[in-house]
Backbone bond lengths (Angstrom), bond angles and torsions (degrees), N, CA, C in turn:
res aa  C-N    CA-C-N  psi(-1)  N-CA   C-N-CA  omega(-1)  CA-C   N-CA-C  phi
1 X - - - 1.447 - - 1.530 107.91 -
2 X 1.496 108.37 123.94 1.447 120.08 158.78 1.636 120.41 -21.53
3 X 1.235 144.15 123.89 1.135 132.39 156.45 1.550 113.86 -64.86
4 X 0.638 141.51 -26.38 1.387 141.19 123.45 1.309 134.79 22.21
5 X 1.518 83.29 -70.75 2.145 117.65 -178.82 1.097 88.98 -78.15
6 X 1.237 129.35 -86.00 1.210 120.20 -167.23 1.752 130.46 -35.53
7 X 1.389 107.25 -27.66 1.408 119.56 159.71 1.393 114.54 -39.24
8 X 1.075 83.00 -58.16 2.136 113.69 -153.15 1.635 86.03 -71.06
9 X 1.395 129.30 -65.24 0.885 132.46 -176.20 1.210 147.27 -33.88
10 X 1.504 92.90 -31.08 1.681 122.54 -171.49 1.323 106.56 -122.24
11 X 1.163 129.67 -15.41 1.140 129.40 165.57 1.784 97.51 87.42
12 X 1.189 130.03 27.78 1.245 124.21 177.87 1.365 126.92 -81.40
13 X 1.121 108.20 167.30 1.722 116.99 -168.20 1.912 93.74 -104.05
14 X 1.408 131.65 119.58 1.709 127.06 149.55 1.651 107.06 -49.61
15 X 1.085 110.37 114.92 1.699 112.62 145.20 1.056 141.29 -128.88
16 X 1.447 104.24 60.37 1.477 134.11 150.52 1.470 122.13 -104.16
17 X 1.250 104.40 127.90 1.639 103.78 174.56 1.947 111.45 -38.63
18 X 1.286 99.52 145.75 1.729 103.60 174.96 1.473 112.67 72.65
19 X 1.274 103.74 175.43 1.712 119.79 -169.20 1.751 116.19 -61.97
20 X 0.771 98.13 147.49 1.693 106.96 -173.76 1.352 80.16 -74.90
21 X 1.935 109.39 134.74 1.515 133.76 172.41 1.358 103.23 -91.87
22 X 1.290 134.28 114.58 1.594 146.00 165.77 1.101 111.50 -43.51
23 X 1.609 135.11 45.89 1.359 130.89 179.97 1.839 108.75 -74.45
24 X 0.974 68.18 133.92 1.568 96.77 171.33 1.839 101.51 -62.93
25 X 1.737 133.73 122.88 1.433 127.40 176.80 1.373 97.51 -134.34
26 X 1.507 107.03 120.10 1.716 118.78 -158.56 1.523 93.52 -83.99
27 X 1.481 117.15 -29.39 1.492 107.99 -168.86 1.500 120.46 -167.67
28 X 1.123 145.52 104.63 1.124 145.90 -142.81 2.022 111.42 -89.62
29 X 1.467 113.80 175.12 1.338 93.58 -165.46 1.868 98.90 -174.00
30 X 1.835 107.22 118.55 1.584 92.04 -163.66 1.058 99.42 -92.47
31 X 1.347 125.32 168.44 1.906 120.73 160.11 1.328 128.95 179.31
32 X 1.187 155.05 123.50 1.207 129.38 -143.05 1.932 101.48 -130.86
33 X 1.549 97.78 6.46 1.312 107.23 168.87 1.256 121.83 -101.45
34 X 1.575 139.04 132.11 1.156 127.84 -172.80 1.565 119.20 -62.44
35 X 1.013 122.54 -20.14 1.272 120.43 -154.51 1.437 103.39 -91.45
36 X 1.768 106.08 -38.99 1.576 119.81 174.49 1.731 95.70 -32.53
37 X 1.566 114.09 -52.12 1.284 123.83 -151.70 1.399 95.07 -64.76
38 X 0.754 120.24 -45.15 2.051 125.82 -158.95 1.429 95.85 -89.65
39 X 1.120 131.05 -27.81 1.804 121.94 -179.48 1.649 109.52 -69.64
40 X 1.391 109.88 -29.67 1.792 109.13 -174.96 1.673 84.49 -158.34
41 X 1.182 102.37 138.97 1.288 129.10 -166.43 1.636 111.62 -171.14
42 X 1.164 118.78 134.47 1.608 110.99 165.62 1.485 110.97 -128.41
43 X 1.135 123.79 171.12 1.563 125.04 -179.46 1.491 105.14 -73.79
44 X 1.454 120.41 133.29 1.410 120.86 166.30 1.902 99.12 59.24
45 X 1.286 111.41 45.22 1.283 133.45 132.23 1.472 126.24 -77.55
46 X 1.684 116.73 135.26 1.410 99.37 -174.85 2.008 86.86 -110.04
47 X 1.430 85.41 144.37 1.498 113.77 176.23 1.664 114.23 -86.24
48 X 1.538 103.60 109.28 1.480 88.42 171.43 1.483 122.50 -123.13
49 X 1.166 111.86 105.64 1.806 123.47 -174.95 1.692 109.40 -122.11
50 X 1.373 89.28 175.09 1.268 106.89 -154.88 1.975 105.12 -118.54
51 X 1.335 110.57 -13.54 0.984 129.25 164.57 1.137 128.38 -97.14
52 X 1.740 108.46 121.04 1.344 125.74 -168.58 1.671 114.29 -104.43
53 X 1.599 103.49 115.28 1.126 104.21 -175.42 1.532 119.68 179.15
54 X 1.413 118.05 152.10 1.521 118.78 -147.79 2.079 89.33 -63.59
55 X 1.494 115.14 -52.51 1.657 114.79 172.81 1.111 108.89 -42.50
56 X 1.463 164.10 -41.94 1.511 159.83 94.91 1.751 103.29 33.40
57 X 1.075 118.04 -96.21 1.236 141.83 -158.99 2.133 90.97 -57.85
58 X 1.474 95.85 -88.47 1.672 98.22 171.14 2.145 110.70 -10.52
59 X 1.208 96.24 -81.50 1.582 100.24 174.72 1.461 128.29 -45.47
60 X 1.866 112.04 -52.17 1.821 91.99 162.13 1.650 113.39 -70.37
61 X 1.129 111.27 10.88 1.737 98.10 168.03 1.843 101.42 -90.97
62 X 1.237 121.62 -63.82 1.417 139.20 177.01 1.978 96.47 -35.76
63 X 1.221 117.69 -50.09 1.426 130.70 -168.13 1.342 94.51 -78.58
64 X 1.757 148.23 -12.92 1.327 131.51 -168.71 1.597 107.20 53.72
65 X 1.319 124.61 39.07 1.330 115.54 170.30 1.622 120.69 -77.67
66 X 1.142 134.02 156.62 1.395 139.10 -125.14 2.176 73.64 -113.05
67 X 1.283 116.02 -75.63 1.292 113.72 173.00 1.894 124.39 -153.05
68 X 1.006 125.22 151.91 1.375 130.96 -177.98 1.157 113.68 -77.75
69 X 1.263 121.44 138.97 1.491 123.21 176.63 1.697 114.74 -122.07
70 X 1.109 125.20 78.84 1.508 122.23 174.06 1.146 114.42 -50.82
71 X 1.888 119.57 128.77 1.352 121.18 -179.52 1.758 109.15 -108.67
72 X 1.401 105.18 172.67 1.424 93.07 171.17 1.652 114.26 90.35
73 X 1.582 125.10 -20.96 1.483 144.71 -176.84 2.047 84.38 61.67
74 X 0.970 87.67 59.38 1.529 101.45 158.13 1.558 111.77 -67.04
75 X 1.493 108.98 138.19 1.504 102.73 -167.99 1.667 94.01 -104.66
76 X 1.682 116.34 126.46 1.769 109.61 173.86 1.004 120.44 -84.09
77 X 1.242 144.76 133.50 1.537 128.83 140.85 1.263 125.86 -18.88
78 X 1.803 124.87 144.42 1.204 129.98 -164.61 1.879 107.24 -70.95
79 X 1.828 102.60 -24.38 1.520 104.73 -166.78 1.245 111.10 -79.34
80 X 1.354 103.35 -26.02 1.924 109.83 175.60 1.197 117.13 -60.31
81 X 1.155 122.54 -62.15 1.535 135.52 149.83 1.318 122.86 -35.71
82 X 1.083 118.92 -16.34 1.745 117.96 161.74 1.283 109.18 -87.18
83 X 1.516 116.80 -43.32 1.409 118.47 -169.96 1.295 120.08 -62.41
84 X 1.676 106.00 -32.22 1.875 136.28 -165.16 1.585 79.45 -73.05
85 X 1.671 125.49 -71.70 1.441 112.70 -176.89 1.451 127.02 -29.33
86 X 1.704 95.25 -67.80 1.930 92.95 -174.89 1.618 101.69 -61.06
87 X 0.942 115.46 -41.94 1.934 99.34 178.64 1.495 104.10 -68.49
88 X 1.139 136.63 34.84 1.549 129.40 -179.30 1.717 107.88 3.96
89 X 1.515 87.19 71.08 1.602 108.19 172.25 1.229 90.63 -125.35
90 X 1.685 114.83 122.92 1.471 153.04 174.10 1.814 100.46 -67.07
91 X 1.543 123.44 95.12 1.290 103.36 165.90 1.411 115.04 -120.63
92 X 1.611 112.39 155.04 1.464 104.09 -159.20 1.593 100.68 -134.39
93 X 1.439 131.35 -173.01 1.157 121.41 -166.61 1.774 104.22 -155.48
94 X 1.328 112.89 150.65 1.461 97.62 -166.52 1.748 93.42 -150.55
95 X 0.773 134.81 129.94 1.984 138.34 152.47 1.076 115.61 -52.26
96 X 1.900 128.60 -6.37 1.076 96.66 168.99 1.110 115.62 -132.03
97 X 1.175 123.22 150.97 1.541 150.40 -173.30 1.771 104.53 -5.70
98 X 1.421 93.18 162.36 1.670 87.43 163.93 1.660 125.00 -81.34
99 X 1.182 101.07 -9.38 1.632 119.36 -167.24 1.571 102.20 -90.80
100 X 1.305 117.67 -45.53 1.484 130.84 176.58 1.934 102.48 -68.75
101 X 0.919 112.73 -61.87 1.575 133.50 178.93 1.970 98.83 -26.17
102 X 1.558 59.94 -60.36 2.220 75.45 -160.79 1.965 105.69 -74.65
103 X 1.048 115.33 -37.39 1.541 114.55 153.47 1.531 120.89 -63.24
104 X 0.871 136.37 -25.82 1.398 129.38 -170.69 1.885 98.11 -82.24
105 X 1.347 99.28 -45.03 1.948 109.56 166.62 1.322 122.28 -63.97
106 X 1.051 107.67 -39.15 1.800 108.28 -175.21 2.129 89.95 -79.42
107 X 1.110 128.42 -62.80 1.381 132.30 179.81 1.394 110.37 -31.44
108 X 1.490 121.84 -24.33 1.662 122.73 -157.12 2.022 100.77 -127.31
109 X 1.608 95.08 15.69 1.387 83.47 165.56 1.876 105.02 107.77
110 X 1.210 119.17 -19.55 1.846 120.14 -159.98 1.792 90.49 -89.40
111 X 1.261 120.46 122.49 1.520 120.93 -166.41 1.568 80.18 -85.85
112 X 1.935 80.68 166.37 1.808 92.73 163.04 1.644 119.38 -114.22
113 X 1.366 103.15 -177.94 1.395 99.42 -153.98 1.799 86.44 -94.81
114 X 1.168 97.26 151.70 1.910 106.68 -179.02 1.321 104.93 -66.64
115 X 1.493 144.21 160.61 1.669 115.46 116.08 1.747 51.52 143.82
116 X 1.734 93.42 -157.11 1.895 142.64 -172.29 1.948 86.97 -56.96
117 X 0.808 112.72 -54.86 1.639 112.58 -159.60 1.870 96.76 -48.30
């Protein structure tokens, strides 16, 4: 699925400096524990948590995650968002829930990731 769709889909806001990158996200994945993240992970997986924080961001970089999805209209810090830029890590933002978020993706076709995630 288009990152794109998932935009459109969710009704989310990009907050990363510059144009939304058309990445390709093979499979999406919720979690708000780091480790969930690092036990099953795939490349150009989009991450969707609810926890805002530089250990967050650090790990979908370490994990090769495709892009972050903040739920909840979680408000970021300005430094995270700098950091998400220079790591050309795609982060996005959505009002709804992680439960709504991750159903509205799995319903429209975006598989999930196996394992802890």
């Amino acid at each position: 699925m288009k990152l794109s769709i998932v935009k459109e889909l969710l009704k989310a806001e990009l907050l990363t400096e510059g144009e939304l990158v058309d990445t390709e996200i093979v499979a999406g994945g919720a979690a708000d524990l780091m480790k969930d993240i690092l036990a099953k992970s795939a490349g150009n997986a989009l991450l969707i948590t609810g926890v805002v924080s530089q250990e967050v961001l650090e790990t979908a970089i370490s994990a090769k995650v495709g892009a972050i999805l903040f739920v909840r209209g979680k408000k970021l810090p300005i430094d995270l968002l700098e950091r998400a830029h220079d790591a050309n890590m795609q982060v996005l933002r959505t009002k709804h829930s992680m439960f709504v978020a991750s159903g509205l993706l799995y319903v429209n076709g975006l598989k999930g990731l196996d394992g802890t995630w």
